[in-house]
N, C-alpha and C positions, 0 to 999 in steps of 0.2 A: 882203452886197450881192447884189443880184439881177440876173443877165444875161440882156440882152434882145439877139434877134436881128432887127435891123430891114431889110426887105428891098422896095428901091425903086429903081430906076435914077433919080429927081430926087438927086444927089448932098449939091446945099443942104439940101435936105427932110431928110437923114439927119443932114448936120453938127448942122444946128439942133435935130434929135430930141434928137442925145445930149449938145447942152447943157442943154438941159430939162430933161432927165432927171435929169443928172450930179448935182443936190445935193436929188434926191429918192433917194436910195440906190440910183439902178439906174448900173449899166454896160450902154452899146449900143454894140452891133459890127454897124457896118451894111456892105451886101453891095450888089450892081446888077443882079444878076442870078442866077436861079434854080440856076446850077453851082456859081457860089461859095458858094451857101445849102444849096445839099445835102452840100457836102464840109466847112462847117462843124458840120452838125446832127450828121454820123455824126461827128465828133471831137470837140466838145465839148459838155456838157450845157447848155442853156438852158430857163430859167422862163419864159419863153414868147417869141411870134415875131410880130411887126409885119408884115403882107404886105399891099401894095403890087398891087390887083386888076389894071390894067396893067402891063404889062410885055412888054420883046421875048422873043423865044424862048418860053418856057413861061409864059405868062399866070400869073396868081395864084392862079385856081381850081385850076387842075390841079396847080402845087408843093401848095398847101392837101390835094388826093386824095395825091399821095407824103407831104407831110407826117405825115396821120395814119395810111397805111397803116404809113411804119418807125416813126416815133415816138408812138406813139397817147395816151403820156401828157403830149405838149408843148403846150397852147392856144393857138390861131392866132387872131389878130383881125384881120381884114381890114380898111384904109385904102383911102379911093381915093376922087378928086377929080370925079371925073365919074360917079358913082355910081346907080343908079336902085333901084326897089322890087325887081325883077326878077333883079339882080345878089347882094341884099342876101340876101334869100331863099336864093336858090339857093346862097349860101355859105355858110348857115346850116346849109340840108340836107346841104352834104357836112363836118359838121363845125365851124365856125368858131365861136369862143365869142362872139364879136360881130362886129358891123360899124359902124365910125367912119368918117367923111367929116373930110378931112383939112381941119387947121382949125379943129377942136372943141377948145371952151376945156382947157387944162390941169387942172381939174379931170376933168372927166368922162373924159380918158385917165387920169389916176391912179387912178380908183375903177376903172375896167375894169380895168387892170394890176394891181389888188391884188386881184381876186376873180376873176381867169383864174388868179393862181399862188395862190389860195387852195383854187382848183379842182383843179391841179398837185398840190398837198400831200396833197389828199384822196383822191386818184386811188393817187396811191404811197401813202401810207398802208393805202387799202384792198387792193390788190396784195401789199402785203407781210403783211398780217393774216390775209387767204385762204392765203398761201402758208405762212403759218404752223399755219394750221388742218387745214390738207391734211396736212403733216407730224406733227401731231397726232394724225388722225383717218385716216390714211394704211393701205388694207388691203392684207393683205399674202397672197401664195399663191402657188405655182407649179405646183400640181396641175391639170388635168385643168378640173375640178368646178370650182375659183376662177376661172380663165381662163373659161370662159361666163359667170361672176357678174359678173367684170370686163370683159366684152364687152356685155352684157347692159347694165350702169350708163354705158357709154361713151355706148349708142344711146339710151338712156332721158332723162339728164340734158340735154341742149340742148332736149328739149321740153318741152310744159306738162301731159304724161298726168300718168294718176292710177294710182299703182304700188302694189301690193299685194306686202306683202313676207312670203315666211313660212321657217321654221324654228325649231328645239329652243331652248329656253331655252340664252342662253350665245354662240349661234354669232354674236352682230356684226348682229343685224338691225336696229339704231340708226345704227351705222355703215356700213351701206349707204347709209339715208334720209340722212344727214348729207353721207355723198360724193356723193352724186344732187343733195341741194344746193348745194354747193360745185364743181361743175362745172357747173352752169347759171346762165343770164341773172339769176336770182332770188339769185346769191350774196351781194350787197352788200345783201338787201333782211333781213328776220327770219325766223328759224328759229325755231318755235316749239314744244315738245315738250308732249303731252297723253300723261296715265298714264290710259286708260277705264279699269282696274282703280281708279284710288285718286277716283272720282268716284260720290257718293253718288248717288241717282234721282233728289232732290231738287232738286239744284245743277248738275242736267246745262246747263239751257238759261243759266243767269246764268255756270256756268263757259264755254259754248260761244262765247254769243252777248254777254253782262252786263246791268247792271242798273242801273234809275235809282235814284239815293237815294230810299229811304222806299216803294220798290217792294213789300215784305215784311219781314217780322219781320226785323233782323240787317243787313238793308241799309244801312248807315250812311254809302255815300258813292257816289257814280257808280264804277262797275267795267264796266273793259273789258271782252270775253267775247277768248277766244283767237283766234278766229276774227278780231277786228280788229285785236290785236298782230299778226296774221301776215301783214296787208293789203301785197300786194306781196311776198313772201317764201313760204314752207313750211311747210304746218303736218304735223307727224306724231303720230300718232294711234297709239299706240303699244298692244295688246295689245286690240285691235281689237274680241275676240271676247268680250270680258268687258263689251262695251256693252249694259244691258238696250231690251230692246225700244222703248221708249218714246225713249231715248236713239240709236237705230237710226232712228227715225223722225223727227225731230228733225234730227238729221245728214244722210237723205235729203233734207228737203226744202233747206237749203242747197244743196247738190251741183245741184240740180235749177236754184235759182232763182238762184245766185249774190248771197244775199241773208240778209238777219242781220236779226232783231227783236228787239231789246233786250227786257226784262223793264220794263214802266214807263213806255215812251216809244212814241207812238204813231209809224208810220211804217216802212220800213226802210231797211238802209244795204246799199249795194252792196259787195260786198268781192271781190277782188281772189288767190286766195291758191290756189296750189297743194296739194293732196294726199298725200300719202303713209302709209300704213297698215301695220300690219305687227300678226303672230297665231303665236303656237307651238300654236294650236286647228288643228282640220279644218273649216273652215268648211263647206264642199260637204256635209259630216256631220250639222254644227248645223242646214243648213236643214232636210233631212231629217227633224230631230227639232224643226221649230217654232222653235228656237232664234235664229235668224238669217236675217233678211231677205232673197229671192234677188232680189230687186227692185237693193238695198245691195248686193249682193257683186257682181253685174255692172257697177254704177257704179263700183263701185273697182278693180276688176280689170282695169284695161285692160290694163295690165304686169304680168304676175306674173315674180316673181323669189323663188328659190327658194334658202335658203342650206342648204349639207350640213352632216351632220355632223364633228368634226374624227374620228371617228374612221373618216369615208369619204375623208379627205384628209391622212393620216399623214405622206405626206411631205411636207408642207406644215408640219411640227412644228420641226425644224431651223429654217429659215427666223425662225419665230415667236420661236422661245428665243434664238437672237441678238439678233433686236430688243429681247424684255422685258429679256434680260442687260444690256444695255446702256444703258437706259432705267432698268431698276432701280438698275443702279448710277451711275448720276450723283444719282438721286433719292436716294438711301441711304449719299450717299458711299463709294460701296466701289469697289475696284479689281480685278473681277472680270473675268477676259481669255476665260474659256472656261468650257465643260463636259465632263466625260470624257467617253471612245466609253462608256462602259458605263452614264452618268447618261442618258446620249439613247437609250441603247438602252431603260432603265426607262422613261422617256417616250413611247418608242415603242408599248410595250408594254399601256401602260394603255389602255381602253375610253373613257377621258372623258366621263362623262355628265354635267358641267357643261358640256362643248366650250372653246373657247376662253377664256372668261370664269375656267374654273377650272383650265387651263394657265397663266393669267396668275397666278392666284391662290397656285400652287403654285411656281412663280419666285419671286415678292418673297416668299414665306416663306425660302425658301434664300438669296435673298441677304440676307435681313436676318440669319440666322443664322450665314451660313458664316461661318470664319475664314478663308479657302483664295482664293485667284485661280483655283482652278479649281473649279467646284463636281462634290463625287464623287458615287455614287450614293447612298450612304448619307442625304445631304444630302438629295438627291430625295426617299428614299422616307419619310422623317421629315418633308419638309416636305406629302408626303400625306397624304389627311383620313384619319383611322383604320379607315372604311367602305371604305378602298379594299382589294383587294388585294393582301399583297406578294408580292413579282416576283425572282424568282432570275436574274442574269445570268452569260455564263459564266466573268466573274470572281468567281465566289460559290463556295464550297465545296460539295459538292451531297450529304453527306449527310448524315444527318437530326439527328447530336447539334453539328453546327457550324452550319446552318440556324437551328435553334432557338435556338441562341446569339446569334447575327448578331439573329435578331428578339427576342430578351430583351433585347439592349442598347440596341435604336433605341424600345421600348416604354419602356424606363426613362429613355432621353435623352429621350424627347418628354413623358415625365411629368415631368420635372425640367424643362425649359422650360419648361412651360404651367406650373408655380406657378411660377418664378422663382427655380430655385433652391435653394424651402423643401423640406428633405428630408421634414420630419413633414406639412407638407401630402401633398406626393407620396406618401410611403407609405400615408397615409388615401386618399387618389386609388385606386391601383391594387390596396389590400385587403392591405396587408401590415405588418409594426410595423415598426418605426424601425432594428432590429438586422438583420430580414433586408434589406430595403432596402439598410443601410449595406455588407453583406457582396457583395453584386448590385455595389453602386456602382465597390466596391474590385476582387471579381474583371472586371471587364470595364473597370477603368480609366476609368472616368470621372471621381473624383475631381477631375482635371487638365483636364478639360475643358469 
């Protein structure tokens, strides 16, 4: 059943509301006056609110400004008997999802009431899906360097510039563009992601802009171009500097004309869509070298934002491996509570030239493998690419014939992983026959492991 809060000092006017009502599925609690409407709103939830543009004390407009300033997800429809074009308006601008003149058949209050709470549902609905996405796409840092990034996307996001995002492969430069969109106007509208890398020279303008059926060879049906999916939304334009020239030029003149020509169809289309770019290139270098348009890079560049690397923001690593730990293990079903001082201190230690992309990567190996609620270092450095590295901590033995031993066993356990166990694989793996192998296996106790 759905509750209605109807709000009128004609007292008849309300009785007779919430007979009407009563055996179309609503409950109304009607009120007389704007005190008792505000002390019911802050205590119970209602689908929407009947108001009554007269009224002593606080007129109707101005409960209507309190209404959507506390409750901004509740639709108000304004009533009222003596009404004009004037009133009708103006409560429209400060919010009101309609205006009814009291006295209008029961029909056309049923349809308003079912598409003000149809309007309610979509409202919470998208509130909760943002707030799910945030948590999602949620960045994390307590460094230095992170605190400007996150300062930086505070100021940036409630506008409509056009941001330029750069850093090393790995460091989260999707996940800036993403929380940039998810905290601006544009968050309920489409986000649209373009790889320039993975777009032939060919297909640049039918993928940007699209194409009419029967436009060219392959064209087999009307296709949007990105640029119109994103209309009202965000398009990000992801590895920026991998766009060839033609594709540069192309993409300027949009920017320029806020404007798309389909492949096929005479005319253009106006679109609507914010910007966002991002490059692990040195653009200012490309131009230099002919490479990139300095026409294009001052278009896009009104924001630039700059992500470091993780290994300019080490102590920002802690922080991270809680989060993937726990993340990982709901994902993996595991019941992972922690990491030793001496696994974080390995983590510490490393250079990361994936950055963050491949501290996450090196997490969900460990938690897929450990057996342990705490993951130890050894876990760590096994679950390292084998280009890495290895890192003595000062719980390690430090000299040279118990060293080699520590990394004979993590080399044999990570061969033995990567086949699955098969011993005769693994020995051909790492160049050795099946007997020394077996002897390796035994003295360092793996058998059991």
């Amino acid at each position: 059943m759905y509750h209605i809060l109807a709000i009128d000092d004609d007292l008849h006017f309300l009785a007779n509301l919430a007979k009407l009502l009563k055996y179309q599925n609503y409950s109304v609690e009607g009120v007389a006056n704007s005190f008792e409407a505000k002390q019911l709103l802050d205590k119970k939830n209602f689908h929407c609110v009947l108001l009554d543009v007269q009224m002593p004390g606080m007129d109707g407009i101005s409960l209507l400004q309190h209404i959507k300033k506390k409750h901004p997800s509740v639709p108000v429809v304004m009533i009222s008997g003596r009404s004009t074009l004037a009133i009708a308006v103006q409560a429209i601008k400060q919010g009101a999802f309609d205006f009814l003149e009291k006295g209008a058949d029961l029909d056309r209050l049923l349809i308003t009431l079912k598409n003000a709470i149809a309007q309610r549902n979509w409202m919470l609905e998208r509130e909760t899906l943002i707030k799910e996405l945030h948590e999602q796409y949620q960045m994390l840092g307590q460094s230095k360097n992170m605190q400007k990034v996150f300062k930086q996307i505070e100021a940036v996001a409630p506008t409509d510039a056009k941001v330029l995002i750069t850093g090393e492969t790995g460091t989260g430069k999707e996940l800036v563009a993403r929380t940039i969109h998810l905290k601006s106007q544009r968050a309920a509208k489409p986000y649209v992601r373009v790889n320039c890398a993975a777009i032939p020279e060919q297909l640049i303008e039918s993928t940007f802009f699209g194409h009419k059926k029967g436009s060219f060879t392959g064209a087999y049906q009307n296709q949007k171009g990105k640029f119109e999916e994103a209309d009202g939304g965000t398009i990000f334009l992801d590895e920026i500097g991998e766009l060839t020239m033609f594709g540069q030029a192309k993409l300027l003149t949009v920017l320029q004309d806020g404007e798309i020509e389909k492949i096929g169809e005479l005319g253009t289309i106006k679109v609507d869509v914010r910007v966002i770019t991002a490059t692990n290139k040195n653009l200012t270098q490309m131009i230099r070298q002919h490479l990139f348009r300095e026409d294009l890079y001052h278009r896009l560049n009104t924001i630039h934002i700059h992500i470091p690397p993780l290994r300019d923001r080490l102590e920002d690593i802690p922080l991270l491996t809680e989060f993937y730990l726990k993340q990982f293990s709901e994902t993996h079903n595991k019941s992972i509570q922690g990491i030793s001082p001496s696994a974080l201190q390995v983590l510490m230690q490393c250079e990361w030239p994936g950055n963050v992309r491949m501290l996450k990567n090196v997490l969900e190996k460990a938690v897929i493998f450990t057996t342990n609620k705490i993951l130890t270092a050894e876990e760590i450095i096994l679950a390292l690419d084998t280009s890495a590295p290895m890192i003595v901590t000062p719980e390690t033995k430090t000299d040279l014939s118990a060293y080699l031993d520590a990394m004979e066993k993590q080399f044999i356990k990570r061969a033995l992983i990567m086949c699955n166990g098969n011993r005769q694989k693994a020995a051909e793996m790492i160049g050795v026959d099946r007997a020394t192998l077996w002897r390796k296996i035994k003295k360092h106790n793996l058998g059991n492991e």
